[in-house]
Every structure is written in C-alpha cells, then in structure tokens.
C-alpha positions in Angstrom: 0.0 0.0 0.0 3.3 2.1 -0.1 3.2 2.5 -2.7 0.1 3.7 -4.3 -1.0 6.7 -5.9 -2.3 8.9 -3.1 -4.1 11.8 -5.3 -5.0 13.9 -2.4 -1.6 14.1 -1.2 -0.8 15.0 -4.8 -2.8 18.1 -5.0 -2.0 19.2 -1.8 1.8 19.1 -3.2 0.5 20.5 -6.1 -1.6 23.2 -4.7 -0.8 25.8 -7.7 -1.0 23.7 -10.6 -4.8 22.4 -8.7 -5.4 25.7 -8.8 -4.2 26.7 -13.1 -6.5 23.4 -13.6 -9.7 24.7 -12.2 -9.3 28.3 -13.7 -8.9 26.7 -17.2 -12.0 24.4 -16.4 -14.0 27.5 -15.9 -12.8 29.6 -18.3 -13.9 26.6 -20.4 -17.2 26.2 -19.0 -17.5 30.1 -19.5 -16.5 30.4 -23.4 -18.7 27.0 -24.3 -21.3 28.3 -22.3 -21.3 31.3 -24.3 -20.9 29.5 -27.8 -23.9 27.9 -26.5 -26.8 27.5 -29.4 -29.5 29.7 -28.8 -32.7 28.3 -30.3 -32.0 24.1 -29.5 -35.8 23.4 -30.9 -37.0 24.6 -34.8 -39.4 27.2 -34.8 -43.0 25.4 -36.1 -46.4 27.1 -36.7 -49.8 26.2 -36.0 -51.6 26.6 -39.5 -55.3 28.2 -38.5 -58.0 28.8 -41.0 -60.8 30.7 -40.3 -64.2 30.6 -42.9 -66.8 33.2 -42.4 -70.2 33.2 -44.3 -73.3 35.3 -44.0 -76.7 34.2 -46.1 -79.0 37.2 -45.4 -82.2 35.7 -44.8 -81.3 31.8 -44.6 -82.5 30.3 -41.9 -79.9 28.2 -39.9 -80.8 25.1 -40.9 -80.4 26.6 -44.4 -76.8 28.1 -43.6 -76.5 24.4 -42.0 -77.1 22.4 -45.1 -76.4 24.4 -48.1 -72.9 26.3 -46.7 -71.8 24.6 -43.9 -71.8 21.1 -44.6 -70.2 21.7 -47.9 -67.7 23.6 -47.0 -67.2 21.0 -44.7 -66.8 18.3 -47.0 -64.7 19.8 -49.1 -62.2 20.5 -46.3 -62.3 17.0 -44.8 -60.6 16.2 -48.6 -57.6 18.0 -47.5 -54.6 15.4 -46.0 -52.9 18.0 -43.7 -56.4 18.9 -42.1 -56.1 17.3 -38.7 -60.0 18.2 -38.0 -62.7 20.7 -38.3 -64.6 22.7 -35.7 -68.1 25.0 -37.6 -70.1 27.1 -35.6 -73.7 28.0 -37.2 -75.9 30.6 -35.9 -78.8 32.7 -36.9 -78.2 35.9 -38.1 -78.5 38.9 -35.6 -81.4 41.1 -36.5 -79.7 44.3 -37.6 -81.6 47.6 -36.7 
C-alpha cells in the first residue's frame, strides 16, 4: 500500500498547478457556455383557418345544409387537415 497513488496528497503538493487546472476548467465552461446554441428546438407554426359566411335571410338550418356542410366536405378532402370545428348561428337582426 506504499506505494500507491495517493491523489490527495498530490494536489496538496501541487496546490498551484490544482489551482491553473480549475481556472482553465471555468474559463472553459464560461466560453462554451457562451458558444452555446441559442434556439435548440426549430421554430414550427400552428396553421389556423378561419371561414366566415353570411346568407342574409337563410335560416340556420339553411346556412346548416347548403354552406356549412359543404364547405365541410370539401375541407375533410384535404390530408394536412387534422380536423374541423363549424359554428352555425342565426343571423342577428340588424336595426
């Protein structure tokens, strides 16, 4: 057991050479930290369509059936349409 490497009695020894070590080590850390990439993830965007139709005096079910559902349909034939939310409502009486 004589005769081993003792490595704290080594850097006790060694004290300035422990010390050079750990300055380069965070002088390192430092310049890689500031060389660090900025934006790790790609940048994506939520596509969002918005369709708006008004059929002066149509009734809903009307707007519902003649509009609606086709535009509907027509957008279901799309592949990169994940799903559809419609909203139909009466027309508010204008005075």
């Amino acid at each position: 057991m004589k005769g081993s490497f003792n490595l704290s009695d080594w850097a006790l020894r060694h004290q300035s050479f422990v010390w050079y070590l750990m300055f380069v080590a965070l002088l390192m850390g430092v310049f890689s930290y500031m060389n660090l990439g900025r934006e790790e993830d790609p940048s994506f965007t939520i596509k969002t369509m918005v369709i708006q139709t008004r059929w002066p005096g149509a009734t809903q079910e009307e707007t519902l059936r003649q509009v609606t559902d086709r535009i509907e349909k027509k957008l279901e034939e799309l592949d990169a349409l994940d799903y559809v939310k419609s909203y139909t409502r009466p027309a508010s009486p204008r005075y």
